[in-house]
Each structure stands twice: as C-alpha cells, then as structure tokens.
PDB file of N, CA, C and O in Angstrom:
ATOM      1  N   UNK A   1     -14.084  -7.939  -7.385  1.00  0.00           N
ATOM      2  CA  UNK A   1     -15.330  -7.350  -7.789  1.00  0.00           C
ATOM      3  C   UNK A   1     -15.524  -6.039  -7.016  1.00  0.00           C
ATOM      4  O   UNK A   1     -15.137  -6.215  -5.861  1.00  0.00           O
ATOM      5  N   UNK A   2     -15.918  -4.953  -7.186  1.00  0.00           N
ATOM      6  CA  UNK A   2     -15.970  -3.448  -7.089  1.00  0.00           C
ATOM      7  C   UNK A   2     -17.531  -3.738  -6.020  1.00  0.00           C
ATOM      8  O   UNK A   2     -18.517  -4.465  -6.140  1.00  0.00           O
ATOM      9  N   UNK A   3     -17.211  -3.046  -5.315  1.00  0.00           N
ATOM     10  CA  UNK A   3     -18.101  -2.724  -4.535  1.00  0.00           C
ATOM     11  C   UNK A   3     -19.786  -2.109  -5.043  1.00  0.00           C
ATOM     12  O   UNK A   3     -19.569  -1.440  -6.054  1.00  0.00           O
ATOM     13  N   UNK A   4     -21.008  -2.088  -4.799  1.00  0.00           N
ATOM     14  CA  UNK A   4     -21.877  -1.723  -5.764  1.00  0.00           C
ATOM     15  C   UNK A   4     -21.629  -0.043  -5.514  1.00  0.00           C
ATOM     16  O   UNK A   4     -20.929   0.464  -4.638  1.00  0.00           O
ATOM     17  N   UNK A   5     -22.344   0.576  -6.458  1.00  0.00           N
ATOM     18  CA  UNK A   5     -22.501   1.629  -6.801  1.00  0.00           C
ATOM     19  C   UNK A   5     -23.534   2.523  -5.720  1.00  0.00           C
ATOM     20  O   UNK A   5     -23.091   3.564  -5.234  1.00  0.00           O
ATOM     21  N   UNK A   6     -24.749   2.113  -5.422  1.00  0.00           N
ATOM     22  CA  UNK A   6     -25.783   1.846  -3.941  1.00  0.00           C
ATOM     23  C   UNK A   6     -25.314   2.163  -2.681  1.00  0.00           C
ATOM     24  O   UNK A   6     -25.907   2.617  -1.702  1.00  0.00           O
ATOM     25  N   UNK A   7     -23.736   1.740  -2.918  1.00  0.00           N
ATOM     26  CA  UNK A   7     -23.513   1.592  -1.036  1.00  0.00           C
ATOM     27  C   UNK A   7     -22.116   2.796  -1.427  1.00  0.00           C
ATOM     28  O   UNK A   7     -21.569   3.098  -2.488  1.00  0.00           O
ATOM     29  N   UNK A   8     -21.901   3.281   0.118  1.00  0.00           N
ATOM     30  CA  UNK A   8     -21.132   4.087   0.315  1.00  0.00           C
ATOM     31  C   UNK A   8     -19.523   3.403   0.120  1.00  0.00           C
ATOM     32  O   UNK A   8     -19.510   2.180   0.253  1.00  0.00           O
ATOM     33  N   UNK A   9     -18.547   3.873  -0.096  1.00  0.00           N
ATOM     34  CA  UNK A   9     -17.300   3.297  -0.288  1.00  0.00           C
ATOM     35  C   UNK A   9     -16.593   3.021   1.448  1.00  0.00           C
ATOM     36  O   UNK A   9     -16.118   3.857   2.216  1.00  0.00           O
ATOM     37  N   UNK A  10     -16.734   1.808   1.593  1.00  0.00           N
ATOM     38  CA  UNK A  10     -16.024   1.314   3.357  1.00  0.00           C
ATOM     39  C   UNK A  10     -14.609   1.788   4.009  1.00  0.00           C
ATOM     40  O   UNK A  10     -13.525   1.237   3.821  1.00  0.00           O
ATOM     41  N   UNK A  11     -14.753   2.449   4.476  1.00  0.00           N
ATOM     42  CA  UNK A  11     -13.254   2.852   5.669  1.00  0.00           C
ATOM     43  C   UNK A  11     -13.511   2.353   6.843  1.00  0.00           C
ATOM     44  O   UNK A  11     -14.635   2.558   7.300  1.00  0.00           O
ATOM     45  N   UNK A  12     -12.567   1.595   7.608  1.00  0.00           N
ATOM     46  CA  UNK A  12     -12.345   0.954   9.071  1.00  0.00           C
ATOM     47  C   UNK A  12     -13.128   2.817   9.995  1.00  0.00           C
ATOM     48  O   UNK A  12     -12.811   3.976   9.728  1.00  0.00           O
ATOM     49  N   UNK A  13     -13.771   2.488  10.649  1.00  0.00           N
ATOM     50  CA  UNK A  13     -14.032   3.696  11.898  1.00  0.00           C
ATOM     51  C   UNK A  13     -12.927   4.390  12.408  1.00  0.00           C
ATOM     52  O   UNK A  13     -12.943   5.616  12.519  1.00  0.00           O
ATOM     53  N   UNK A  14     -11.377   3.270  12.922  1.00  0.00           N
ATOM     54  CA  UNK A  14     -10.568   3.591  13.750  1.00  0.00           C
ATOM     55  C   UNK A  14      -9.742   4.854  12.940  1.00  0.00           C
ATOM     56  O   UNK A  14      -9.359   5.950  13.350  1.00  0.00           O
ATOM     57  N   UNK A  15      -9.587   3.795  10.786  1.00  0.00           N
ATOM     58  CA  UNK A  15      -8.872   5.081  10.254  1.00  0.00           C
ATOM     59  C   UNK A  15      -9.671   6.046  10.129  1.00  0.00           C
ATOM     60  O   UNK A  15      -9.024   7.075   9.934  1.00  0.00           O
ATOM     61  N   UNK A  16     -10.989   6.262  10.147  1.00  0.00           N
ATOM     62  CA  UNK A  16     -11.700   7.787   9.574  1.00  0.00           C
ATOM     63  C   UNK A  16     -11.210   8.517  11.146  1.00  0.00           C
ATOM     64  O   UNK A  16     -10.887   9.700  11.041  1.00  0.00           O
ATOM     65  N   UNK A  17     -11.159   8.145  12.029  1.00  0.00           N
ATOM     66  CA  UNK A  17     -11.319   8.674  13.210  1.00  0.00           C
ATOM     67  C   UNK A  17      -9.797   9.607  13.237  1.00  0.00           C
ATOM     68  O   UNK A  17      -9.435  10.586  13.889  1.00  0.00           O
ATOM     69  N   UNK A  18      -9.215   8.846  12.295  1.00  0.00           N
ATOM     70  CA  UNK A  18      -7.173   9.466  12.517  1.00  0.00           C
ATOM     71  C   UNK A  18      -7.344  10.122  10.973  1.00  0.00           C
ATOM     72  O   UNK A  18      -6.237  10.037  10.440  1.00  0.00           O
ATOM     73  N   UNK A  19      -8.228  10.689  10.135  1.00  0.00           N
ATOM     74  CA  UNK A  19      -7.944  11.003   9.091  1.00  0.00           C
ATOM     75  C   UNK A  19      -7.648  12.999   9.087  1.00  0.00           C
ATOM     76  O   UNK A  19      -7.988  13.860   8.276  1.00  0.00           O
ATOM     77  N   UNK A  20      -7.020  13.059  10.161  1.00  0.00           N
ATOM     78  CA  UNK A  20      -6.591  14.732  10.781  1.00  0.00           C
ATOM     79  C   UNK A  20      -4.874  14.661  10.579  1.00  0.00           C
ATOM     80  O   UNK A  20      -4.076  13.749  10.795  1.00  0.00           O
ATOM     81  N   UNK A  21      -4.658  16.355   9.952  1.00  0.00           N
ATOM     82  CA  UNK A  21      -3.472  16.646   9.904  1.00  0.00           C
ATOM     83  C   UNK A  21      -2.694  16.295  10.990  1.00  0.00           C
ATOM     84  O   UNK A  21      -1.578  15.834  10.750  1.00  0.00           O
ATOM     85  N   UNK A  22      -3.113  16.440  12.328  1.00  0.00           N
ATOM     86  CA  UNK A  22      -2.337  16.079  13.124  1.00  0.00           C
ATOM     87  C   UNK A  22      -1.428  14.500  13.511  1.00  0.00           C
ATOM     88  O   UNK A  22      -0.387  14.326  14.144  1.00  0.00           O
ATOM     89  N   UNK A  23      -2.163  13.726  12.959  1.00  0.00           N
ATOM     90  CA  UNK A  23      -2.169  11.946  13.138  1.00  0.00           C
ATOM     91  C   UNK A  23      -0.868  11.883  11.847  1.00  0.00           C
ATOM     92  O   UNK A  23      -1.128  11.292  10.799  1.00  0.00           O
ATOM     93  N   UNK A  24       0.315  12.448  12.023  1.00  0.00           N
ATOM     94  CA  UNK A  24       1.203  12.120  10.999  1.00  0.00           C
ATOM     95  C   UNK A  24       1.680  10.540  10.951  1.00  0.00           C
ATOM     96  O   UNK A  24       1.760   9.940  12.023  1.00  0.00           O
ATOM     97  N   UNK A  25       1.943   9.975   9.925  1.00  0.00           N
ATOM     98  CA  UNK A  25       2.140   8.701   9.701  1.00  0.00           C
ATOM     99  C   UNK A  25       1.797   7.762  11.014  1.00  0.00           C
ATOM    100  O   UNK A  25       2.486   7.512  12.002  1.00  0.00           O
ATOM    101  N   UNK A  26       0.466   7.336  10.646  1.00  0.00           N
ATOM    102  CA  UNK A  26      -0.537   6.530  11.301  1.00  0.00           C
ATOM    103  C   UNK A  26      -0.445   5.173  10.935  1.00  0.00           C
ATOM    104  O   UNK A  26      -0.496   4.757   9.778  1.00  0.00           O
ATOM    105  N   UNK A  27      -0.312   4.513  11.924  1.00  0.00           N
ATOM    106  CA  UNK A  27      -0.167   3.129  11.433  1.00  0.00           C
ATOM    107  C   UNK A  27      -1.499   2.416  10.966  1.00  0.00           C
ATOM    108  O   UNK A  27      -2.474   2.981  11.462  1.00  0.00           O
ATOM    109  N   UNK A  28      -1.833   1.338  10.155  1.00  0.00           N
ATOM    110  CA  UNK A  28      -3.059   0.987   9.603  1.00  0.00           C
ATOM    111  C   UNK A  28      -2.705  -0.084   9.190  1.00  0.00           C
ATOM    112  O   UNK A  28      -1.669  -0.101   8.526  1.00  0.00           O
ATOM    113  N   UNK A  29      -3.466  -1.415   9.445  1.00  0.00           N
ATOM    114  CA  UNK A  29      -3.951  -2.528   8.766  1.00  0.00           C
ATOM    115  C   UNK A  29      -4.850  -2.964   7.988  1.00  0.00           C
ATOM    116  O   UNK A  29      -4.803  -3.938   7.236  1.00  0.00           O
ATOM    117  N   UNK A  30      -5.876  -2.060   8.216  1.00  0.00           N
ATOM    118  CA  UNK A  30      -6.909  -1.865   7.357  1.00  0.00           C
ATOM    119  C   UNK A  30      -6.553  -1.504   5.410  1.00  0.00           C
ATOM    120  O   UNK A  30      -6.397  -0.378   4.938  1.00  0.00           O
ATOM    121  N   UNK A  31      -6.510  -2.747   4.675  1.00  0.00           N
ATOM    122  CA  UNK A  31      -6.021  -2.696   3.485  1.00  0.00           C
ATOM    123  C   UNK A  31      -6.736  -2.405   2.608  1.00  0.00           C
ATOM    124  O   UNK A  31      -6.469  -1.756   1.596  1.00  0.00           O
ATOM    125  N   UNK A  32      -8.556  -3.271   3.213  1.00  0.00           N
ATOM    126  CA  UNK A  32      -9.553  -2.986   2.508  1.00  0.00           C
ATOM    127  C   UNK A  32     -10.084  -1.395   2.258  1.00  0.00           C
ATOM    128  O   UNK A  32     -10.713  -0.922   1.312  1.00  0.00           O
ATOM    129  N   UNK A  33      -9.663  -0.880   3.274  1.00  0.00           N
ATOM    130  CA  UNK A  33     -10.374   0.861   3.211  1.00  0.00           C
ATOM    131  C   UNK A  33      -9.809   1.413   1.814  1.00  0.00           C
ATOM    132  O   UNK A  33      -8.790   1.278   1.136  1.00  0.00           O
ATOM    133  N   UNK A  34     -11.248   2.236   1.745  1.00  0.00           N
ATOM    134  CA  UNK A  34     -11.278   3.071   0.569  1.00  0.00           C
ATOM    135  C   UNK A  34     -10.249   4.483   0.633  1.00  0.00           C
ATOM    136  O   UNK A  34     -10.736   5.332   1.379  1.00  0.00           O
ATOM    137  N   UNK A  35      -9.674   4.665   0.359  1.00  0.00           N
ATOM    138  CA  UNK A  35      -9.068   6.218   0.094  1.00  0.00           C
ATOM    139  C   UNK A  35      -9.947   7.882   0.203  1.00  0.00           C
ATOM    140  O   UNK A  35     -10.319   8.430  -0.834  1.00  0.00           O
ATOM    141  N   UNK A  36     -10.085   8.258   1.010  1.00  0.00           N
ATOM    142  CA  UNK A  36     -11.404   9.278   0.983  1.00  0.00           C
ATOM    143  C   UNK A  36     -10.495  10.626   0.666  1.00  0.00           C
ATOM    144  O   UNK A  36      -9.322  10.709   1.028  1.00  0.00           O
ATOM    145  N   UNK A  37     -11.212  11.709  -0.082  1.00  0.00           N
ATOM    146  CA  UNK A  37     -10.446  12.638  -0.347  1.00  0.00           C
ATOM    147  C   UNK A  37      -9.596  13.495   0.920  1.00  0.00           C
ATOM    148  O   UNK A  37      -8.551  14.101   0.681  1.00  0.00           O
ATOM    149  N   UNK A  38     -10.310  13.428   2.482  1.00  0.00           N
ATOM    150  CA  UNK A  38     -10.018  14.081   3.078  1.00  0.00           C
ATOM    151  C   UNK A  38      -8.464  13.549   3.375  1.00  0.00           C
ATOM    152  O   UNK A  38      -7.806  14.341   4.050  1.00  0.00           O
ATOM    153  N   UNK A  39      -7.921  12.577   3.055  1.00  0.00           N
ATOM    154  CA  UNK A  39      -6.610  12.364   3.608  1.00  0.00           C
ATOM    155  C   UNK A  39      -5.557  12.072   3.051  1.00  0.00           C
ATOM    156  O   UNK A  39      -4.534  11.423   3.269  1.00  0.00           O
ATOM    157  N   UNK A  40      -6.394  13.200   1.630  1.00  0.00           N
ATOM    158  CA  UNK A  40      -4.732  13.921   0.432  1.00  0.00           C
ATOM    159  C   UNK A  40      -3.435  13.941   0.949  1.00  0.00           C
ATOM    160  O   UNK A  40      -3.914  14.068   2.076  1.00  0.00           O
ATOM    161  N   UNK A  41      -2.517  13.934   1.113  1.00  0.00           N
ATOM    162  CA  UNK A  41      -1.576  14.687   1.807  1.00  0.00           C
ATOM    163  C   UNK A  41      -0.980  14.211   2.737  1.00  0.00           C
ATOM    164  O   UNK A  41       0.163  14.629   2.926  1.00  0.00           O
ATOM    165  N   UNK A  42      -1.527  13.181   3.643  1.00  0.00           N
ATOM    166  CA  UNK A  42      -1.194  12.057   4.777  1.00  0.00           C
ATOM    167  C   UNK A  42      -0.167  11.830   4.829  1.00  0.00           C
ATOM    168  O   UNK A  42       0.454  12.611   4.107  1.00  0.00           O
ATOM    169  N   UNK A  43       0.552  11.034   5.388  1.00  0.00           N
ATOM    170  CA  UNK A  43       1.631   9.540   5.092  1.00  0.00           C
ATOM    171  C   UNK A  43       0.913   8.613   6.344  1.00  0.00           C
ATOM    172  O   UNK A  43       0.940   8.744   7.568  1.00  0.00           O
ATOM    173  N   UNK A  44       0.400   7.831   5.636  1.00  0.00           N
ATOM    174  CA  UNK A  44       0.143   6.321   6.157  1.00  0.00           C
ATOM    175  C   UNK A  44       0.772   5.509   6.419  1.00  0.00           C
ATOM    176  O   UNK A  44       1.622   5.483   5.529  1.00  0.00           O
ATOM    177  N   UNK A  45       1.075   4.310   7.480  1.00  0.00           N
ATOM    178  CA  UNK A  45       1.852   3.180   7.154  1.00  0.00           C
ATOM    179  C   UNK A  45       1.277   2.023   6.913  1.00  0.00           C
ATOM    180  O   UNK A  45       1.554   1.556   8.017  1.00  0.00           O
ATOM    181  N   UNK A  46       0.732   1.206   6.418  1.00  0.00           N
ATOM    182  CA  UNK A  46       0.233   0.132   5.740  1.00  0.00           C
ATOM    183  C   UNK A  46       0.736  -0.990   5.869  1.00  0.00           C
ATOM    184  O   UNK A  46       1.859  -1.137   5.388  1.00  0.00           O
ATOM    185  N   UNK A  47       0.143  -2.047   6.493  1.00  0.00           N
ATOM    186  CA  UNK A  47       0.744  -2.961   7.180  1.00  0.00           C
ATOM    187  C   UNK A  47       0.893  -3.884   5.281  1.00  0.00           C
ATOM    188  O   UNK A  47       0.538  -3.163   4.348  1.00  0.00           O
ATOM    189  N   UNK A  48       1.369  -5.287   4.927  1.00  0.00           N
ATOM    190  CA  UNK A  48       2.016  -5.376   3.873  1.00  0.00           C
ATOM    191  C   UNK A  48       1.646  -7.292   4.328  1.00  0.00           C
ATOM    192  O   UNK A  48       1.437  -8.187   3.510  1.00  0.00           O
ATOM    193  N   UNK A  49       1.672  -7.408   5.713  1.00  0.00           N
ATOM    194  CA  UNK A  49       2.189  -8.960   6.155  1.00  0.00           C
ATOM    195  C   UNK A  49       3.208  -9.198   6.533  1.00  0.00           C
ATOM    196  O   UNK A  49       3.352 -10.395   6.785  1.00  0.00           O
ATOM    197  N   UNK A  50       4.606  -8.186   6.823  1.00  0.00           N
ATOM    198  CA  UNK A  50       5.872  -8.562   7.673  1.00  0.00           C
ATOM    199  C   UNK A  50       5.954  -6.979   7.664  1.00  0.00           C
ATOM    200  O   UNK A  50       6.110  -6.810   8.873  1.00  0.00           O
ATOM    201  N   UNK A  51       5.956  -5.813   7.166  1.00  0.00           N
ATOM    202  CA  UNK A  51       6.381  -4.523   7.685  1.00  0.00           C
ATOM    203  C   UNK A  51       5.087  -3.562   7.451  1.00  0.00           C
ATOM    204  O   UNK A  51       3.944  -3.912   7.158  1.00  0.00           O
ATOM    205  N   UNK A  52       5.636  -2.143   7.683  1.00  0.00           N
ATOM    206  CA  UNK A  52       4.842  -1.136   7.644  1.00  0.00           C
ATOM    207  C   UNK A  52       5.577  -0.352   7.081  1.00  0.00           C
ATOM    208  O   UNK A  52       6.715  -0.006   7.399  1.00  0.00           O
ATOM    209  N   UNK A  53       4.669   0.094   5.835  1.00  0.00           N
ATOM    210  CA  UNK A  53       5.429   0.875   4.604  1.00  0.00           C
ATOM    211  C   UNK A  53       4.769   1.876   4.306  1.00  0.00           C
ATOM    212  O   UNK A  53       3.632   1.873   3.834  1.00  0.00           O
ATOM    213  N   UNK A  54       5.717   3.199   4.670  1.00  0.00           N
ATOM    214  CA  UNK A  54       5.230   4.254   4.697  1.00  0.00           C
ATOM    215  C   UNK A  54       4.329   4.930   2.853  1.00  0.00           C
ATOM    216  O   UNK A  54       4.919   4.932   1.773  1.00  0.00           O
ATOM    217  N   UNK A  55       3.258   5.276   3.021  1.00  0.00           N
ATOM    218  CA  UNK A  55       3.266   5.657   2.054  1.00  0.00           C
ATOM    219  C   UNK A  55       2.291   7.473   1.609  1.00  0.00           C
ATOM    220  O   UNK A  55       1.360   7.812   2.340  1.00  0.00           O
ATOM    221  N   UNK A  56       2.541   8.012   0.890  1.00  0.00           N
ATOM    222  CA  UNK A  56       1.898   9.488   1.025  1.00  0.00           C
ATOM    223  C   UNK A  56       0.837   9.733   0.216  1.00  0.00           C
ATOM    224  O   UNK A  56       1.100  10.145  -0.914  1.00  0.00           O
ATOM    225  N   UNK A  57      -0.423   9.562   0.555  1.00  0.00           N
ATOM    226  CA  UNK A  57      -1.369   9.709  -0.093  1.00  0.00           C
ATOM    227  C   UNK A  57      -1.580  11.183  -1.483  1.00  0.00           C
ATOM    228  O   UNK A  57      -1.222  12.359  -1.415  1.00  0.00           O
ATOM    229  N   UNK A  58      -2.137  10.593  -2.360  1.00  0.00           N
ATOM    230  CA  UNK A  58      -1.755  11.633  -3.013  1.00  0.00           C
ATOM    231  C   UNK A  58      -3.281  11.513  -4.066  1.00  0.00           C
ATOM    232  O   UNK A  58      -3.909  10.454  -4.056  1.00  0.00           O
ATOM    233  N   UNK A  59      -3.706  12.581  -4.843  1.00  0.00           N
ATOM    234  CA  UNK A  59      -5.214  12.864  -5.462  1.00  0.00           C
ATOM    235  C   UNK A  59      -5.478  12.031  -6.302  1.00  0.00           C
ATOM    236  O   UNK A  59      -6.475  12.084  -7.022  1.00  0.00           O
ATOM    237  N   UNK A  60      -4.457  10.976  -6.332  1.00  0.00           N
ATOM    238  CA  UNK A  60      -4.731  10.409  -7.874  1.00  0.00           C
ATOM    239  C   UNK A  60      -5.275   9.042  -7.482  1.00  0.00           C
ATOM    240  O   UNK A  60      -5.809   8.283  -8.291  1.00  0.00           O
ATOM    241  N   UNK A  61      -5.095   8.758  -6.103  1.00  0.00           N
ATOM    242  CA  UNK A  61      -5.354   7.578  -5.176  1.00  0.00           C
ATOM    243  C   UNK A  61      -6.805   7.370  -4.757  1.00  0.00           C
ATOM    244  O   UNK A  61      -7.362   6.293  -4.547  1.00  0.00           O
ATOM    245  N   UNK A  62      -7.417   8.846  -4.659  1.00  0.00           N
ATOM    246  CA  UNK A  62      -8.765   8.969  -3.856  1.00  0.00           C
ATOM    247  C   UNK A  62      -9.353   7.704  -4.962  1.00  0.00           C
ATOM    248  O   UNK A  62      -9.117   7.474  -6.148  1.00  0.00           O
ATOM    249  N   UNK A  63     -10.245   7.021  -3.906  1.00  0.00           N
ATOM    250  CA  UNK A  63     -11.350   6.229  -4.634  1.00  0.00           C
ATOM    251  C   UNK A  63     -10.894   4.673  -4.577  1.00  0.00           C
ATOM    252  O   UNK A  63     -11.820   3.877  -4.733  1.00  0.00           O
ATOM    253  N   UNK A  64      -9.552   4.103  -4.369  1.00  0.00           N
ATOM    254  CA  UNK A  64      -8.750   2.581  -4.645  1.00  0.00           C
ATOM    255  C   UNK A  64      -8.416   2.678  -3.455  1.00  0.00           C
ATOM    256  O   UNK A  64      -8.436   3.690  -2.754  1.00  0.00           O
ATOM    257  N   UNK A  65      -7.982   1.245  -3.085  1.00  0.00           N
ATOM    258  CA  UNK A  65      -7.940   1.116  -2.037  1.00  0.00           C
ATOM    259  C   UNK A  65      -6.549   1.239  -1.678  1.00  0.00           C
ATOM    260  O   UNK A  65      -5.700   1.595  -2.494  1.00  0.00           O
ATOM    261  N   UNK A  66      -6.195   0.839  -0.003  1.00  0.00           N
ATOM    262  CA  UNK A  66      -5.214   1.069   0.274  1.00  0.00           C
ATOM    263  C   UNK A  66      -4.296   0.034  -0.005  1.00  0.00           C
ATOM    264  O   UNK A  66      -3.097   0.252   0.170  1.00  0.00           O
ATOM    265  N   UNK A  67      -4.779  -1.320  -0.511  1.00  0.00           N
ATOM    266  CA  UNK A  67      -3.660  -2.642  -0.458  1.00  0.00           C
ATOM    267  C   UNK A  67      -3.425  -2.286  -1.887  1.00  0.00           C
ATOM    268  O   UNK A  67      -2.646  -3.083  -2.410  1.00  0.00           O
ATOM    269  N   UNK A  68      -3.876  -1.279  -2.747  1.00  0.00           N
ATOM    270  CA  UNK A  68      -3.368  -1.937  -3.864  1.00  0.00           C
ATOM    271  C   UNK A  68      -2.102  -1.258  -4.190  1.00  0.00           C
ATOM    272  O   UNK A  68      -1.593  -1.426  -5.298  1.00  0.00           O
ATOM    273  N   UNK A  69      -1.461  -0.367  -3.139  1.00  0.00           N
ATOM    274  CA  UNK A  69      -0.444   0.575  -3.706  1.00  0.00           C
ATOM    275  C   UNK A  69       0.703  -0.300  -2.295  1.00  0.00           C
ATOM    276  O   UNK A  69       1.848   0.134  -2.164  1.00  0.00           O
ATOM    277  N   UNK A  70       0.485  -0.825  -1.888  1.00  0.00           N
ATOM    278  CA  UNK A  70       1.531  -1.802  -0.822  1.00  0.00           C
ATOM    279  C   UNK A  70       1.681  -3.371  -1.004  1.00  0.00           C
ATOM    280  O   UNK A  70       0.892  -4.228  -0.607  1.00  0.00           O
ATOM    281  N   UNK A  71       3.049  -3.583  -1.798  1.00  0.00           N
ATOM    282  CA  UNK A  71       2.868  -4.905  -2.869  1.00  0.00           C
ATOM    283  C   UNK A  71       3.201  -6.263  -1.328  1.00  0.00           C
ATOM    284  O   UNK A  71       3.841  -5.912  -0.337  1.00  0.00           O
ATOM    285  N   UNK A  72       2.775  -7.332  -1.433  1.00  0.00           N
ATOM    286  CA  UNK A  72       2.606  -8.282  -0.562  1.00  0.00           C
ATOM    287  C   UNK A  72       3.910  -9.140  -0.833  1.00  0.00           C
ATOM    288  O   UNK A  72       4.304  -9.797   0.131  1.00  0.00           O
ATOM    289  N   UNK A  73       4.471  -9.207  -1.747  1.00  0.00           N
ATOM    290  CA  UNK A  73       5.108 -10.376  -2.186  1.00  0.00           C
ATOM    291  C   UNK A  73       6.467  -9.777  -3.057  1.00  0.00           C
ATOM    292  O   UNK A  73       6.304  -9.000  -3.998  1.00  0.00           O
ATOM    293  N   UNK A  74       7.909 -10.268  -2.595  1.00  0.00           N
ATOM    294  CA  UNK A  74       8.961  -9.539  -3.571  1.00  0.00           C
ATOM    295  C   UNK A  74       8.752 -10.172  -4.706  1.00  0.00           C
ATOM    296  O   UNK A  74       8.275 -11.280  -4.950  1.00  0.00           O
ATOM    297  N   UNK A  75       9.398  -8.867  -5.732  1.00  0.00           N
ATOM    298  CA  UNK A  75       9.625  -9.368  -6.757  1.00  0.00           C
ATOM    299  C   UNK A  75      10.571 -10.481  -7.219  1.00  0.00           C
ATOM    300  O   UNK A  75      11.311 -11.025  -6.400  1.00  0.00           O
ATOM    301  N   UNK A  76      10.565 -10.816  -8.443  1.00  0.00           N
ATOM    302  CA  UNK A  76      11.131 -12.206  -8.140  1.00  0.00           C
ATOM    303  C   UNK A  76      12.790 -12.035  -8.994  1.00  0.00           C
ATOM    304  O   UNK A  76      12.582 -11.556 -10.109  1.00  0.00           O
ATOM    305  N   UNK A  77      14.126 -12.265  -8.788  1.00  0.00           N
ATOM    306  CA  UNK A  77      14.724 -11.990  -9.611  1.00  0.00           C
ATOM    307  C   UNK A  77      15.852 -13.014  -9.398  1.00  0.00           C
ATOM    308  O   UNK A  77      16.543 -13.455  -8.480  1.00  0.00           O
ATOM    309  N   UNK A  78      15.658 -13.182 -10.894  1.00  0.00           N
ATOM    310  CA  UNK A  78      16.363 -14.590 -11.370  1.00  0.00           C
ATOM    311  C   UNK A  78      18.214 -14.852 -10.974  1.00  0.00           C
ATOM    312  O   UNK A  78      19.015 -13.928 -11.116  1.00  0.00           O
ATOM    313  N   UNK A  79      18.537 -15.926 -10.594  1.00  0.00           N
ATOM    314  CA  UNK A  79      19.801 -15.964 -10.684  1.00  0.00           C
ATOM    315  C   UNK A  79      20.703 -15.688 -11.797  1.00  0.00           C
ATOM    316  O   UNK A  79      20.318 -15.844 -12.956  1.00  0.00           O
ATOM    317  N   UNK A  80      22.241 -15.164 -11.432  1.00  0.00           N
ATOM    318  CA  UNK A  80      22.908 -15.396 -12.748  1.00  0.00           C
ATOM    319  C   UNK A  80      23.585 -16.937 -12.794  1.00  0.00           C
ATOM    320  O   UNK A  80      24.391 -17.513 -12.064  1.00  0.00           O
ATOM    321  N   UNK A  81      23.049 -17.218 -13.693  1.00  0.00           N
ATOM    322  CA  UNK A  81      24.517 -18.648 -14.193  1.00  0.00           C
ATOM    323  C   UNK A  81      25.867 -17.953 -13.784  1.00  0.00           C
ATOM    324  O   UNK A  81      26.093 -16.748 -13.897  1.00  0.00           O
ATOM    325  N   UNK A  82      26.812 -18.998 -13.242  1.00  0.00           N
ATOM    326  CA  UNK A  82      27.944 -19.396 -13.373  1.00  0.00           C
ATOM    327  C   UNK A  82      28.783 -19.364 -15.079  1.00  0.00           C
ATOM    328  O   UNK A  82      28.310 -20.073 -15.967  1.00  0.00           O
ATOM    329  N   UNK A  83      29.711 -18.701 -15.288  1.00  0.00           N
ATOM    330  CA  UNK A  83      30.319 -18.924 -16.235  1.00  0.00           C
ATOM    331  C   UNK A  83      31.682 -19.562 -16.068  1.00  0.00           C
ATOM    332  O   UNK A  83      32.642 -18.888 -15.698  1.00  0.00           O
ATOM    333  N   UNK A  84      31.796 -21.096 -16.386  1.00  0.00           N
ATOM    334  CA  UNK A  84      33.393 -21.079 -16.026  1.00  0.00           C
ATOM    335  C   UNK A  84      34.339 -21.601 -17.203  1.00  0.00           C
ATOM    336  O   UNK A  84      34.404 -22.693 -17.767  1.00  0.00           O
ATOM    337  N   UNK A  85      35.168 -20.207 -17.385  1.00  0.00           N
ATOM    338  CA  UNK A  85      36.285 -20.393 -18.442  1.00  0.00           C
ATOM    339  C   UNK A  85      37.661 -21.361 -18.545  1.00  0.00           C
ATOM    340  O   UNK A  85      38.725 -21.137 -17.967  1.00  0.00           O
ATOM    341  N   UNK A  86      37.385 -22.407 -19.364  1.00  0.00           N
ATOM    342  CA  UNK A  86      38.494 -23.663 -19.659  1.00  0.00           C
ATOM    343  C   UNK A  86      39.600 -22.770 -19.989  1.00  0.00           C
ATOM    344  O   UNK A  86      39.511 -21.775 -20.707  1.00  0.00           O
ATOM    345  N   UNK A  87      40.747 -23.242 -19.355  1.00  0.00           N
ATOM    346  CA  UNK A  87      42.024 -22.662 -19.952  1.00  0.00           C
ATOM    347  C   UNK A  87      42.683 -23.525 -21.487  1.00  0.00           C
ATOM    348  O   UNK A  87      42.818 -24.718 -21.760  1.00  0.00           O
ATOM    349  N   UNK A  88      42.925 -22.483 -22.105  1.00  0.00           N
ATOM    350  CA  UNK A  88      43.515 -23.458 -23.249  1.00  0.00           C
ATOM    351  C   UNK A  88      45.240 -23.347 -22.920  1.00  0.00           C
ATOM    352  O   UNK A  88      45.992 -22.545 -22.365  1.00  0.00           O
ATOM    353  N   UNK A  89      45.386 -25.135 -23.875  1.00  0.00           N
ATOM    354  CA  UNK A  89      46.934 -25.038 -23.516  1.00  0.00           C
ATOM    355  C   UNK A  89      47.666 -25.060 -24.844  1.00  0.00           C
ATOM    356  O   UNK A  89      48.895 -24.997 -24.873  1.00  0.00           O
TER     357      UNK A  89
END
C-alpha cells in the first residue's frame, strides 16, 4: 500500500545525510527509503539479505523505492533431464 499523499515521502536521516557527490557508492540498508531527486547520478549499495549490490541511480527511479530495483531471491532455473541413448544391436 503507497504511502498517503498528506505525508512527505520517508528517507532513513543517515541516507539523506550521505546524499552528496562526494559519498561515492555508499553503503545502505535502508530498502524502505524513497528515492529523492537529489541523488540522480549516485551509485548506492543496497543491502539485498546476503550482499551489497551496487546500483546507479538514475531519473526514472526518483519517487520508488530502493528495494524494489534489488531482487531478494534468485531466479529459479529448472534442471535439464538426463537423456540416455539405448544402443541398438
């Protein structure tokens, strides 16, 4: 459910505080934070639940949050069958 319309969009303090050119790829756990325009251009690392995955903020992001572009869970990919060829005699 989207946050109301009433209230300001939530960023952790610690990330607004690192949202400067200088703070190059900043580490962050904060998944819930909102994307604010000032930190176009960034590279973030985004904690995930086992790594930190770099990622580069970009204009099309402002406004969503940060977990939704750092996937939690691999994808899933199916085994191949075994094929085993009978010799004919």
């Amino acid at each position: 459910m989207p946050r109301s319309n009433w209230k300001t969009p939530f960023i952790d303090k610690s990330l607004l505080k690192r949202l400067t050119p200088g703070h190059e790829k900043k580490p962050t756990w904060s998944r819930r934070s909102t994307i604010y325009p000032a930190a176009i251009g960034l590279k973030l690392n985004i904690y995930n639940g086992k790594d930190m995955i770099t990622r580069k903020i970009k204009p099309e992001m402002v406004g969503h949050k940060l977990g939704e572009f750092v996937t939690t869970r691999k994808t899933f990919i199916p085994k191949k069958k075994k094929i085993i060829l009978k010799k004919k005699k």
